[in-house]
N, C-alpha and C positions, 0 to 999 in steps of 0.2 A: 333763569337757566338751570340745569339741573346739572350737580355739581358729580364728576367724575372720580375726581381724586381730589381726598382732605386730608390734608398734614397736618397732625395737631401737635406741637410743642415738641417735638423731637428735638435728641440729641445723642450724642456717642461720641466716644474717645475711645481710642485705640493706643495700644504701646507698640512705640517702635523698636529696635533692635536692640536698644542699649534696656529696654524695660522702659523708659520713660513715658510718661501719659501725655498722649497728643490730642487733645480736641477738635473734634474734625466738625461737628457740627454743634449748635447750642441753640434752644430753645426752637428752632424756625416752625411758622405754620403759614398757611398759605390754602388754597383752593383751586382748582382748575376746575372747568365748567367743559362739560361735556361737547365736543367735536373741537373747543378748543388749540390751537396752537402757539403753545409756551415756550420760551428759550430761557436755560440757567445761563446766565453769564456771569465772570466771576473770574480771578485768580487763581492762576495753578494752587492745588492744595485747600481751595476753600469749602470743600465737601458737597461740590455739585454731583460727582459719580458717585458718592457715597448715597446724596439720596434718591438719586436715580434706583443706586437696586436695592434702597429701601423699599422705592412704590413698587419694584419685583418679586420683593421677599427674600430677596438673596443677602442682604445685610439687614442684622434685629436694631431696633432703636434700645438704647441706653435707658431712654423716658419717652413718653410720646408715642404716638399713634398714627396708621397711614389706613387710609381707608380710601378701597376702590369700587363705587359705587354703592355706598353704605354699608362693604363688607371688611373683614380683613387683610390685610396684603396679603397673608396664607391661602386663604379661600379662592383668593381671584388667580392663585398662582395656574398657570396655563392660558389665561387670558388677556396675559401680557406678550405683549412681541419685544425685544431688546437687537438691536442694529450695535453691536461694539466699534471703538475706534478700527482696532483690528479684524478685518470680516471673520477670522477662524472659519472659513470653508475648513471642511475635511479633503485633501488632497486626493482621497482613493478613491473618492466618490466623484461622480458625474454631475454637472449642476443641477439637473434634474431630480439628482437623486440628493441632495445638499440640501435642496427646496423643501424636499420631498420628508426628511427628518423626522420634523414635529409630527405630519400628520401618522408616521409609519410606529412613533411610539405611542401614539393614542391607537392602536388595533387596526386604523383603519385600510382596509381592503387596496390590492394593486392599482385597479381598475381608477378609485376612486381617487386615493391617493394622487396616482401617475395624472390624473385628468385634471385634477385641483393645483396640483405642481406649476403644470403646463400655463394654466389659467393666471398666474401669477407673474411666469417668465415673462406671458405675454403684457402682463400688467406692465414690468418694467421693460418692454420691447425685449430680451433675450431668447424667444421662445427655439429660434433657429439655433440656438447655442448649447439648447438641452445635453445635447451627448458629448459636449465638450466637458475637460476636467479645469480646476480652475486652475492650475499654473499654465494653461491654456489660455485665459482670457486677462483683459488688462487691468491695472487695480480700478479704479473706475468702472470696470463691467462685474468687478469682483463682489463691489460694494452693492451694487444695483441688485446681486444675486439673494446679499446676504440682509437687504431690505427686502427681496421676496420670500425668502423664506421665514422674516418675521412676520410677515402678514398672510402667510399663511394658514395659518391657524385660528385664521380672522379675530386676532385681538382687538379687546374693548379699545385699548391703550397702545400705543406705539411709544417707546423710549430710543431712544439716539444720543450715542455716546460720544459726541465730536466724532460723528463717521466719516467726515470728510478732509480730515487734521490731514490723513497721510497722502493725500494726494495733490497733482499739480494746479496751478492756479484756475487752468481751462476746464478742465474736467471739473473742479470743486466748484465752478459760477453753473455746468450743463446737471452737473446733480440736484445743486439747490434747484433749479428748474423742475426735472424731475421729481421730485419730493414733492415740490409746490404743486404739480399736478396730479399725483398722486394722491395727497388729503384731501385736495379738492375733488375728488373722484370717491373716496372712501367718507369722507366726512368721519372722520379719524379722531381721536383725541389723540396730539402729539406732546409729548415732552424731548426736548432736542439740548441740548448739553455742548456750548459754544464758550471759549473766550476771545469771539471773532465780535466786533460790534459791530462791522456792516453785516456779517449773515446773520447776526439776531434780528437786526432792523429789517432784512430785505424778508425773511423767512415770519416770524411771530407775528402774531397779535399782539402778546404781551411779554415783556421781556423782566423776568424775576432777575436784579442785581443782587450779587452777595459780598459779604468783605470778606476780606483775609481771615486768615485762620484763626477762632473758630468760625467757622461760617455761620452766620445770619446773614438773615433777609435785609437787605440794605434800603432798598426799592422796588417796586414793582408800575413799571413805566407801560400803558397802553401806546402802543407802535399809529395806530390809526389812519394808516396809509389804505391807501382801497386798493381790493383787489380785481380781475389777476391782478398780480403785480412782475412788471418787467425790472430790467436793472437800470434803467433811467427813472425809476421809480425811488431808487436808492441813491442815484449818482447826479439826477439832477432836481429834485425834488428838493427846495428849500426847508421845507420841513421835516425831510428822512434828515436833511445834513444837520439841521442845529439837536434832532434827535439823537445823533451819532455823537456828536462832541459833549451832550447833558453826557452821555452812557462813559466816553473813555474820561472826563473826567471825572465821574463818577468812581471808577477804575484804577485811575492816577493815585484817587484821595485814600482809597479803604489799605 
């Protein structure tokens, strides 16, 4: 399989407030293979966001190398899409025009822009919602907006920042849903950023473990469930459950 994203031996430390040096990640490499579906799992603080917008280019590695599609995370910068925990809609904007962002700083034209926007609300069924503002829609439609307008700009790569941490329990099972039809529709390389062990299991192929801080790669568990996949896929599925209990104590130990 042809490999998407290659992490080579990264690491970075950062100072917190008092000046002190925090290691946030140390040596990790790893590979993701093209249309692939990955999950970081891992303990608050163990440098999964951190290398999240490493493969963005938005944080420099310390040592180490991130490479998207045999280039550098600089070069590939625009052909990433990133989904934050927090959607940051712009409030003054319409959704359409929210969507609509990326394509309007790349030069391109109303016409086309406005048409591609559209094509994406409709992705996430929103499309009736265009001229809505988002303190207008619910957190759940808000998120659904701000997965359209990363994929907007038809990234190689999809990152996901625990997008679904701030919302309630019913909305966060009908999203994972969405998403899963989503890649499966775009044949997407996804990176998703979870310290949920059943949405790594219901969501990934492959679920990268880290330990505590500094973060390294602990494990890297293939998930192996067929897909689609429903939520008795996860819930009554003997093999998702003793999956689930390898991962949290996996979790318990680092």
């Amino acid at each position: 399989m042809t490999t998407a994203i290659h992490v080579d031996g990264v690491s970075k430390t950062y100072r917190d407030a008092r000046g002190h040096e925090v290691e946030a990640l140390k040596d990790v490499s790893l590979e993701i293979a093209e249309g692939e579906f990955v999950a970081f799992l891992g303990p608050s603080g163990c440098g999964k966001t951190t290398l999240l917008k490493m493969i963005d280019n938005m944080v420099q590695p310390d040592r180490g190398q991130v490479l998207i599609n045999g280039t550098t995370a600089a070069k590939a910068t625009g052909q990433i899409g990133f989904v934050f925990q927090d959607v940051a809609l712009l409030p003054w904007r319409t959704v359409l025009a929210n969507v609509a962002l990326g394509l309007q700083a790349r030069g391109m034209r109303k016409a086309e822009y406005t048409r591609t926007a559209m094509d994406y609300l409709a992705l996430v069924g929103l499309e009736r919602y265009a001229d809505y503002y988002p303190w207008q829609l619910s957190g759940g439609m808000q998120q659904r907006v701000g997965i359209a307008r990363a994929l907007a700009i038809s990234p190689i790569v999809l990152l996901l920042d625990e997008p679904f941490g701030a919302v309630d329990a019913i909305t966060r099972k009908s999203l994972q849903k969405e998403l899963l039809r989503i890649w499966d529709t775009l044949k997407i390389t996804v990176v998703f950023v979870t310290h949920d062990v059943h949405e790594a299991v219901f969501l990934a192929d492959r679920v990268v473990v880290f330990s505590a801080n500094p973060g390294q790669v602990r494990a890297e568990v293939d998930v192996g469930l067929p897909r689609p996949r429903d939520e008795s896929a996860v819930t009554a599925n003997p093999m998702a459950m003793e999956l689930q209990v390898k991962l949290t104590q996996m979790l318990e130990e680092s």
